[in-house]
TORMIDREN-565594 format. One record per residue (C-alpha): residue in one letter; x, y, z. Coordinates in steps of 0.5 Angstrom, whole numbers, plus 500, padded with zeros to 3 digits. Example, Ala and Ser with C-alpha at 12.3 -4.5 7.8 and 13.67 -1.06 7.14 Angstrom:
<atoms>
r | x | y | z
a | 525 | 491 | 516
s | 527 | 498 | 514
</atoms>
This chain:
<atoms>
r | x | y | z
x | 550 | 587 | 245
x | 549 | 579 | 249
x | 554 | 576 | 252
x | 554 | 569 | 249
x | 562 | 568 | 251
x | 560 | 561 | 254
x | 557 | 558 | 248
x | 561 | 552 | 246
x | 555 | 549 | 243
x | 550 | 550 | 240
x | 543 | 545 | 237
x | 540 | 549 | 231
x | 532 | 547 | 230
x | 530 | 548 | 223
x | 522 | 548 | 222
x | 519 | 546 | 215
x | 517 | 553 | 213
x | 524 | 555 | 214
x | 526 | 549 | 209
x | 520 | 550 | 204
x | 518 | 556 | 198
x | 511 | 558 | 199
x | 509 | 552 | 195
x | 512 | 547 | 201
x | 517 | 545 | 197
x | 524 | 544 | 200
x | 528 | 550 | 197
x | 535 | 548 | 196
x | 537 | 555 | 195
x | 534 | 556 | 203
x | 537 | 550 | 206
x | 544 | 553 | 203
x | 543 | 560 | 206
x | 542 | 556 | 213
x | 549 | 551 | 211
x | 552 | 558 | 209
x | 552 | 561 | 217
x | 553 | 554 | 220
x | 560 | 553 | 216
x | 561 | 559 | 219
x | 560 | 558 | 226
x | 564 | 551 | 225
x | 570 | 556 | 222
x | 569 | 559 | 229
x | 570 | 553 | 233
x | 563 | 552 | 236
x | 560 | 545 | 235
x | 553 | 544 | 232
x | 548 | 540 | 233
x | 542 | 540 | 227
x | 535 | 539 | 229
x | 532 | 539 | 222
x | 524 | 539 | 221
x | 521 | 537 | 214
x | 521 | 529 | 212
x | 514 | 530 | 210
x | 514 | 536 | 207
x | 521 | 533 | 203
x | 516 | 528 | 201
x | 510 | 531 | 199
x | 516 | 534 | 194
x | 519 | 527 | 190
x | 511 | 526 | 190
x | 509 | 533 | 187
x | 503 | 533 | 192
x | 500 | 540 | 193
x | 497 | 539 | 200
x | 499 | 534 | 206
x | 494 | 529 | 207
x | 489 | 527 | 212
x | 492 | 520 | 214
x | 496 | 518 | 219
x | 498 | 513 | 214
x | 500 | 516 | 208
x | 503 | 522 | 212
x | 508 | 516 | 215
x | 509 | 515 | 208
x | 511 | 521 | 206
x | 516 | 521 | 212
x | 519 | 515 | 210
x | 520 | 517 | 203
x | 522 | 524 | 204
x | 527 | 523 | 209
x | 532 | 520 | 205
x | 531 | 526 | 199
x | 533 | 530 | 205
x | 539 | 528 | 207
x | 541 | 526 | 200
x | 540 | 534 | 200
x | 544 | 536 | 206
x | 550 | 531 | 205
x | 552 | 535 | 197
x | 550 | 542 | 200
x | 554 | 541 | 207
x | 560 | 538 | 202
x | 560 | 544 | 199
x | 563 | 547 | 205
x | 568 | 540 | 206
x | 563 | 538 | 212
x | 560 | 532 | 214
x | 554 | 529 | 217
x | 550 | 523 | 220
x | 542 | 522 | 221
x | 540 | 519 | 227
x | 532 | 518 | 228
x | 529 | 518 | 235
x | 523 | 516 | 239
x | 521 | 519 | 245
x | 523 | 512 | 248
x | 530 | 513 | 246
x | 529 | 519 | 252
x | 525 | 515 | 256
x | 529 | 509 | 257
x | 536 | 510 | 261
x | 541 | 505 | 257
x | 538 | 508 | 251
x | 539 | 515 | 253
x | 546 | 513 | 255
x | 547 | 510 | 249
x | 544 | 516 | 245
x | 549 | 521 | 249
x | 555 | 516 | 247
x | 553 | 516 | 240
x | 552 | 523 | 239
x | 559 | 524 | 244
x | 563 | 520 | 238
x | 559 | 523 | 231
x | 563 | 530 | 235
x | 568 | 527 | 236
x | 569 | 526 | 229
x | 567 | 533 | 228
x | 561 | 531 | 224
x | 554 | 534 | 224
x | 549 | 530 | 227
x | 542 | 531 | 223
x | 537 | 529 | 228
x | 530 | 528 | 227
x | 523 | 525 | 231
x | 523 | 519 | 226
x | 515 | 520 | 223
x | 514 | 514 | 220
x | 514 | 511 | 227
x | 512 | 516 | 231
x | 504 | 517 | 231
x | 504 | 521 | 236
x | 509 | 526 | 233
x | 506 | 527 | 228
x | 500 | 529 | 230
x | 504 | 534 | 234
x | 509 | 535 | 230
x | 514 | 537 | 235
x | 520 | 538 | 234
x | 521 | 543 | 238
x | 521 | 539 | 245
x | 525 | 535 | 241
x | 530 | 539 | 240
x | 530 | 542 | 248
x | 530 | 535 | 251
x | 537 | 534 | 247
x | 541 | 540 | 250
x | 543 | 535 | 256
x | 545 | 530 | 252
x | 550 | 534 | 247
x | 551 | 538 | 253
x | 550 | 544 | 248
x | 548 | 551 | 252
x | 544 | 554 | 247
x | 538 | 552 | 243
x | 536 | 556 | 237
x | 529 | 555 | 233
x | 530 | 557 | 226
x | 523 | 559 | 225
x | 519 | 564 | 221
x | 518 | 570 | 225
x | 522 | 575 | 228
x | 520 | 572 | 235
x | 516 | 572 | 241
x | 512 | 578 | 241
x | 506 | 581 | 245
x | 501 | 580 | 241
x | 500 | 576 | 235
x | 503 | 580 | 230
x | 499 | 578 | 224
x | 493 | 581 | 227
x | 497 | 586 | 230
x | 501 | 592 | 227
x | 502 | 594 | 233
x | 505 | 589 | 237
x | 512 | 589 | 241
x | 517 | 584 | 240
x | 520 | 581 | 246
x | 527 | 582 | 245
x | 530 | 578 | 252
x | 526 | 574 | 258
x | 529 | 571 | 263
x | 523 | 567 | 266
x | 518 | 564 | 262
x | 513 | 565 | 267
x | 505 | 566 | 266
x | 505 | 572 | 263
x | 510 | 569 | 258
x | 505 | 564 | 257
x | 501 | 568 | 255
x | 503 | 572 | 249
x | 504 | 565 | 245
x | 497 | 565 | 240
x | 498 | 558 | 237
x | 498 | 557 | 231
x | 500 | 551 | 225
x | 503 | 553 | 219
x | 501 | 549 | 213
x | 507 | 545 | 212
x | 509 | 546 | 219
x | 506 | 543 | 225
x | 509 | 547 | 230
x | 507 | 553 | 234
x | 509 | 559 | 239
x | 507 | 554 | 245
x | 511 | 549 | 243
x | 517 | 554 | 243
x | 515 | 558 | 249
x | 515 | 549 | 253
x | 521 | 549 | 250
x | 524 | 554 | 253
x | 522 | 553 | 260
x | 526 | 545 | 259
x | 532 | 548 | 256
x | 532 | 553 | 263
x | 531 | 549 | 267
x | 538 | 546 | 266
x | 542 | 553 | 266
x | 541 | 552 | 258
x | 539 | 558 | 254
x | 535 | 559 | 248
x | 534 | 563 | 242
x | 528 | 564 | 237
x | 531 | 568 | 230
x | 526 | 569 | 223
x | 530 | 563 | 217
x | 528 | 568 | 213
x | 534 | 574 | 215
x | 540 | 570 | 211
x | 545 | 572 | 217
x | 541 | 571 | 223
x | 546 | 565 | 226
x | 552 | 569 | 225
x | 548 | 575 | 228
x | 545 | 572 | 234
x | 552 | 567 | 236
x | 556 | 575 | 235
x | 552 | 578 | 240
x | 547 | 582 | 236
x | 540 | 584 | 239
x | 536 | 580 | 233
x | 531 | 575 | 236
x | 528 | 573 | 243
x | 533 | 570 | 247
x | 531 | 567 | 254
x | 536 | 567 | 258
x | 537 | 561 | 263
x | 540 | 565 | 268
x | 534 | 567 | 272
x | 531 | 560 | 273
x | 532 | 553 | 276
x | 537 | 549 | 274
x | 535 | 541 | 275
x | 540 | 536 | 276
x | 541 | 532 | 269
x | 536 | 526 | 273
x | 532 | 531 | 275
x | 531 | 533 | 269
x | 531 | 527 | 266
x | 525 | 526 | 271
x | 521 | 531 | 269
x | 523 | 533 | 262
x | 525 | 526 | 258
x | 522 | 521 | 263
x | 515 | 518 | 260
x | 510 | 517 | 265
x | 508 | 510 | 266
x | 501 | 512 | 270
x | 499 | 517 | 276
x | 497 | 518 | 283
x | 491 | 524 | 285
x | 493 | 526 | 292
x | 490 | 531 | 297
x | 490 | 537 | 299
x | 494 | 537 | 304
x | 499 | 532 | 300
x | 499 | 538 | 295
x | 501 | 543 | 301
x | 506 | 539 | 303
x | 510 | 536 | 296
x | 510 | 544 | 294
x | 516 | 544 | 301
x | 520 | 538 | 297
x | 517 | 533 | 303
x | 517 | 525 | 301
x | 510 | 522 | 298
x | 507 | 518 | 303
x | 501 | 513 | 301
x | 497 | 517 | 306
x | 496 | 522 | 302
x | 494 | 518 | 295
x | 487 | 518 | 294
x | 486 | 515 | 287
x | 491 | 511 | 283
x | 491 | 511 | 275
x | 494 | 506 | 270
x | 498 | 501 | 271
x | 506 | 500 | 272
x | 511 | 497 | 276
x | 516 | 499 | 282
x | 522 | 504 | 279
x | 517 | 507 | 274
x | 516 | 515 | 274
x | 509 | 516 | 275
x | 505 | 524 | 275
x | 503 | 526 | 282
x | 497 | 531 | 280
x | 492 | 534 | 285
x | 484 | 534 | 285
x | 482 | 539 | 280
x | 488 | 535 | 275
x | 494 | 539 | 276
x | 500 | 536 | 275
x | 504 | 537 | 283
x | 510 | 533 | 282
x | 513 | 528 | 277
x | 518 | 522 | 281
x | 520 | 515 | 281
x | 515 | 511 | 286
x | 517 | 506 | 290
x | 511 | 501 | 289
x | 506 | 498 | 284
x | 499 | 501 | 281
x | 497 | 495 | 285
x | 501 | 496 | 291
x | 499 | 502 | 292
x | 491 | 501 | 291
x | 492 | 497 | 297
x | 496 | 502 | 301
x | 493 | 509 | 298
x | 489 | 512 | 305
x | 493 | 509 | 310
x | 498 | 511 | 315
x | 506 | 508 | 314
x | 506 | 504 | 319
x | 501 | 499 | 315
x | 504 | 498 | 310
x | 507 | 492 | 313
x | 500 | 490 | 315
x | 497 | 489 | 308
x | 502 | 488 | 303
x | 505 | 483 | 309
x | 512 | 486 | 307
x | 515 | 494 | 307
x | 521 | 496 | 303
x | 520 | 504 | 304
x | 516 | 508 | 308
x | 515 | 513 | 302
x | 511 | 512 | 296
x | 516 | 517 | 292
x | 522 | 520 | 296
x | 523 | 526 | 297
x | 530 | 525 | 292
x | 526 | 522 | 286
x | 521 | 528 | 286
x | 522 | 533 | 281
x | 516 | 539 | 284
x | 513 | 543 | 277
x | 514 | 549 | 277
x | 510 | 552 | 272
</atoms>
């Protein structure tokens, strides 16, 4: 048995094959099951927090489309149409259960930019309060590049610090991370506890996209490292074992569950930093540069040989090494343009070529988030 006593709150992912019949039609029938344990959860005091997949797919339903289009366009379109079906369907059956619900749609920039996050974090704070579930998903007809990815997983993970939940579950269509693919695999083992997604972790993942579902073992596995990386733990469970939720918040062995126990545990900016910050450009450094940031040392212009992009003073920028690996991600103290002038030089310079100095380092050491896998 798992020890899940410290679970107060709990953000539950739903994909689209989870939502959908075989047809990708939304299964009303389905969706009930899934309320059915969440009402149970709610009965036993925890609070819940819903990430939901399946605008497209609802769509594609209310259109009697057999085959999601090709076209970014229509696909925004479908999003657009079938999210209101769908929240339509979540209100009358979460009303069977005497539950209410509230939408919200979210972009990365909601993540990216500070007061919208704190926004985001009060909003999300007062809709529990008032002891509603949040309905939470990327807002597709807007967000072209979601829906290319299609990653809701991540969004979900980014959302753990923001409701101050401490578990994540993604309710997908397998049982969970196993070592091998096992579609192809008869043989494969089904990882039951990780506690460190490390590479060899990474490695199990064998990518894959549903046909109405756009998410993959990858997703989950990235998923798992951000929600660590807090202290927050996460759990993959099969949608289609009708007690799966209930189960896994009592402590059964069903699932992979990784634990963030065993990993680092960033601070709420930190991890801001490096999770839900969107890069606005990047530095390529040395090799001693490289060296030396793994210590956790400041970023000096010395060390900078190339600089990509265009941004302003403040901006959260990537820090990558020669062969294109991301070293470290941080808040720099200078423009792209002030720091294509003072890349390849020592500190003490700075004054010389911009004719002012407001700091020694390009990012200082406490704007820096080193990548750790």
């Amino acid at each position: 048995m798992r020890n899940l006593e410290h679970v107060k709150h709990v953000i539950i992912k739903i994909g689209s094959t989870s939502l959908c019949n075989e047809d990708g039609q939304l299964d009303k029938e389905r969706i009930l099951k899934l309320i059915q344990q969440i009402a149970v959860l709610k009965r036993k005091g925890l609070k819940v927090t819903l990430v939901s997949s399946g605008a497209i797919s609802s769509g594609m339903g209310v259109l009697n489309l057999s085959e999601k289009p090709n076209e970014i366009s229509k696909k925004q379109a479908l999003a657009a149409i079938g999210q209101a079906h769908l929240m339509q369907i979540y209100e009358d059956l979460f009303s069977l259960f005497h539950l209410k619900c509230a939408q919200i749609l979210l972009n990365h920039d909601d993540f990216d930019h500070r007061k919208r996050l704190m926004n985001l974090s009060y909003a999300l704070s007062s809709i529990l309060d008032y002891d509603v579930i949040p309905i939470i998903n990327e807002n597709d007809t807007l967000a072209v590049d979601e829906i290319k990815v299609g990653d809701n997983d991540t969004l979900s993970a980014l959302l753990l610090p923001i409701v101050d939940a401490q578990l994540l579950v993604l309710v997908s269509d397998i049982d969970g991370l196993y070592d091998d693919n096992p579609h192809t695999n008869p043989m494969a083992k089904l990882l039951s506890d990780i506690e460190l997604v490390d590479d060899e972790i990474m490695n199990y993942a064998k990518d894959s996209s549903s046909q109405f579902g756009t998410g993959g073992m990858v997703t989950k596995l990235r998923a798992a490292k951000i929600v660590n990386d807090y202290g927050g733990d996460m759990a993959i469970v099969n949608g289609n074992n009708e007690t799966a939720l209930i189960d896994l918040l009592e402590g059964k062995q069903i699932g992979t569950y990784f634990s963030g126990k065993a990993g680092r545990t960033l601070s709420a900016r930190d991890h801001w930093i490096m999770y839900r910050s969107s890069p606005k450009g990047k530095v390529i450094v040395d090799d001693g540069a490289c060296e030396a940031l793994k210590t956790h040392t400041s970023l000096l212009p010395k060390g900078i040989k190339e600089v990509e992009g265009s941004f302003m003073q403040g901006s959260v920028i990537d820090v990558l090494s020669f062969k294109g690996q991301l070293i470290a991600r941080g808040i720099t103290n200078y423009s792209s343009d002030e720091l294509k002038l003072i890349k390849d030089h020592h500190s003490n310079e700075i004054e010389s070529i911009l004719h002012y100095k407001d700091y020694d380092e390009v990012i200082h050491a406490d704007n820096l988030v080193i990548n750790k896998g």
